[in-house]
C-alpha positions in Angstrom: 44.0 6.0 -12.6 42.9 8.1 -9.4 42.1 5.0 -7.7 41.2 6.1 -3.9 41.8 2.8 -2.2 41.7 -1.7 -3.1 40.8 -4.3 -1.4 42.5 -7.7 -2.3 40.5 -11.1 -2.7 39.0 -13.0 -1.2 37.8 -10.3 1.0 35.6 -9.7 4.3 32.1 -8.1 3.9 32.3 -6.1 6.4 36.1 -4.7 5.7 34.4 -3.9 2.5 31.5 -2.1 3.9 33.9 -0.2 6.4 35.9 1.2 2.9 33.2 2.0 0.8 31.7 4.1 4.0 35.0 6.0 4.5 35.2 7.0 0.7 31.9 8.2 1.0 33.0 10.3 4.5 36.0 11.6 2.6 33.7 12.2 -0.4 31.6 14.6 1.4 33.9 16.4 3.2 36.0 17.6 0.1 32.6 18.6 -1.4 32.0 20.6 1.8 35.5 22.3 1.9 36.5 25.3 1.9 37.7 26.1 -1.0 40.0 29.0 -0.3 41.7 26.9 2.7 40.4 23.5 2.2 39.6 23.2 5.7 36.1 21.5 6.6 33.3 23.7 5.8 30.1 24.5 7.3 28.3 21.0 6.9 31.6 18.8 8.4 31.9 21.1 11.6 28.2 20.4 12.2 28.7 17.1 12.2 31.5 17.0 14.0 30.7 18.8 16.8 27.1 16.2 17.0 29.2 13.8 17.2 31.3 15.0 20.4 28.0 15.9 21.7 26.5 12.3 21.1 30.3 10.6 22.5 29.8 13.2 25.6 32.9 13.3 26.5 34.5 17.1 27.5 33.5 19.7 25.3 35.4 23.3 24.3 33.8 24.7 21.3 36.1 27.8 20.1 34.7 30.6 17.2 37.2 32.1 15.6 37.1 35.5 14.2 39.7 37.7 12.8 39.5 42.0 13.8 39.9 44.7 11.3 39.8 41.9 8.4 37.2 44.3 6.2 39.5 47.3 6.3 42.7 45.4 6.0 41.3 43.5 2.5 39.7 47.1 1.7 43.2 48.9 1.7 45.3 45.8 0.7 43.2 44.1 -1.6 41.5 40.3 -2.0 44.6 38.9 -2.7 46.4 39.9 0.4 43.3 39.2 2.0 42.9 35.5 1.1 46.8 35.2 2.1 46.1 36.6 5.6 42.8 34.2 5.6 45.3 31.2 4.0 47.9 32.1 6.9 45.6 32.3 9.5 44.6 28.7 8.2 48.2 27.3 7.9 48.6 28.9 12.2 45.3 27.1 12.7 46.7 23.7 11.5 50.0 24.0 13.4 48.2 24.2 16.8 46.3 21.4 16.1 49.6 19.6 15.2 51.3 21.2 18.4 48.6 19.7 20.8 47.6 16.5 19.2 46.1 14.6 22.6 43.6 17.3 22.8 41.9 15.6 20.1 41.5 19.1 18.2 39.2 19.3 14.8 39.8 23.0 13.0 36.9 23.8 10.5 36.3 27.4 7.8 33.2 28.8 8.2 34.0 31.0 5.5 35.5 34.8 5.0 37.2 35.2 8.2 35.9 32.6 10.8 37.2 29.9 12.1 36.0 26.7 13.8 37.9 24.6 16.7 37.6 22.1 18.8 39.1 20.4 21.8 38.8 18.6 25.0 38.4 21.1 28.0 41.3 21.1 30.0 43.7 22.6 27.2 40.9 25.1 25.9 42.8 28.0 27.5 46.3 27.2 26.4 45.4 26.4 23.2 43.6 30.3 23.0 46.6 31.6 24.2 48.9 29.6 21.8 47.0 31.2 18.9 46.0 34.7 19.6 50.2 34.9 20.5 51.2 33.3 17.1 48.6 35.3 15.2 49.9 38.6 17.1 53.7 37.9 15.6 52.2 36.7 12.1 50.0 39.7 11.9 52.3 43.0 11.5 53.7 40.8 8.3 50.8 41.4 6.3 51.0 44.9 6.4 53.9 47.3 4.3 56.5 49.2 6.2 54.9 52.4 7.2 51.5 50.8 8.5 53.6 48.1 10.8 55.7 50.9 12.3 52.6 53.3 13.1 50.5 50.0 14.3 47.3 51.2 12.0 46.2 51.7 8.6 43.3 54.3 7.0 40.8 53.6 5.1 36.8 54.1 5.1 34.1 52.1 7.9 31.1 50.7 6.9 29.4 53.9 6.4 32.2 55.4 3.9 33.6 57.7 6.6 37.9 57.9 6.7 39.4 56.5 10.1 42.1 54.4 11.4 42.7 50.5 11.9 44.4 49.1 14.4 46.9 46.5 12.9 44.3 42.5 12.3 44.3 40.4 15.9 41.8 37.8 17.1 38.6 37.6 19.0 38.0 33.8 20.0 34.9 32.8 21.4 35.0 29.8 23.9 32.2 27.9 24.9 32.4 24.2 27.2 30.4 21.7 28.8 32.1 21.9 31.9 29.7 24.1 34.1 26.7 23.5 31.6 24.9 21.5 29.2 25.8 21.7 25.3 23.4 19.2 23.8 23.0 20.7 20.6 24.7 22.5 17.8 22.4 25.4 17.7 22.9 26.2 20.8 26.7 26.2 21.2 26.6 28.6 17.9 23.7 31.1 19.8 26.3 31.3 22.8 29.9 31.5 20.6 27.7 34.5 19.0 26.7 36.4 22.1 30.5 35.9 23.5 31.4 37.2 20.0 29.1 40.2 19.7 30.1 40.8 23.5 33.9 40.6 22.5 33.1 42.9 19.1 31.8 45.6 21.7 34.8 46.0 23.4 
């Protein structure tokens, strides 16, 4: 009958309590999904990442963001481009399988960012584990002629023709490990500038 959970008599109050405020949890986080990836959304990763904050414990905040994902869904169409998205979702979710004791959350901002997080000391390992899979996931998105010449062509922002290199990733790290992250809004203004900085180049 799409029953969620029981509780058998006679019952404790406070095992009660406990359920009723789990259902509720899992309640709002399928509301705040993603619904392309089903992944936590925008208002889950907030309040996940307040509540590392609040516990204090060691800190590595990652933005995810995917390069040359515009011209690659422009060429290839939404289709492909919500596989590549749903893929890069799937490599996402194996990671955090892969390094379980790092306590690792993965969240969908939406489009083409991504959300991590993870305790400090594996922050770098786990970057590397993911820009490597994505790097041998990425050419297969892409037909025979555009994986063999390592680009594809089609028009920039401002309509005019050029060439894409083939999708990687730029990830953003911030941690509390030489500074002070005691607030959301201020690990997203530094993930930006890292990002915009990373963009650049």
């Amino acid at each position: 009958l799409g029953a969620d959970d029981f509780i058998a008599k006679p019952f404790d109050t406070l095992d009660l309590v406990s359920r009723v405020e789990s259902a509720s949890r899992r309640s709002r986080r399928m509301l705040a999904a993603n619904p392309l990836t089903m992944l936590p959304g925008g208002p889950t990763i907030e309040e996940e990442a307040s509540k590392r904050i609040k516990e204090g414990g060691g800190l590595a905040f990652f933005y995810i963001d995917i390069d040359n994902f515009k011209a690659f869904n422009d060429c290839y169409g939404y289709l492909n481009g919500d596989n590549a998205i749903k893929s890069t979702a799937k490599l996402l979710s194996d990671v955090q399988e892969t390094y379980s004791k790092a306590d690792v959350f993965i969240g969908h901002v939406g489009g083409d960012d991504f959300v991590l997080m993870s305790e400090c000391s594996e922050a770098e390992r786990i970057a590397s584990e993911i820009t490597s899979r994505f790097d041998a996931l990425s050419p297969q998105f892409y037909n025979t002629k555009d994986r063999e010449r390592r680009y594809i062509t089609t028009a920039d922002r401002s309509g005019t023709e050029r060439r894409f290199p083939l999708m990687t990733l730029s990830i953003a790290v911030a941690t509390n490990e030489q500074r002070t992250l005691d607030h959301y809004a201020k690990i997203v203004d530094i993930v930006s500038e890292i990002k915009k900085y990373l963009k650049g180049i």
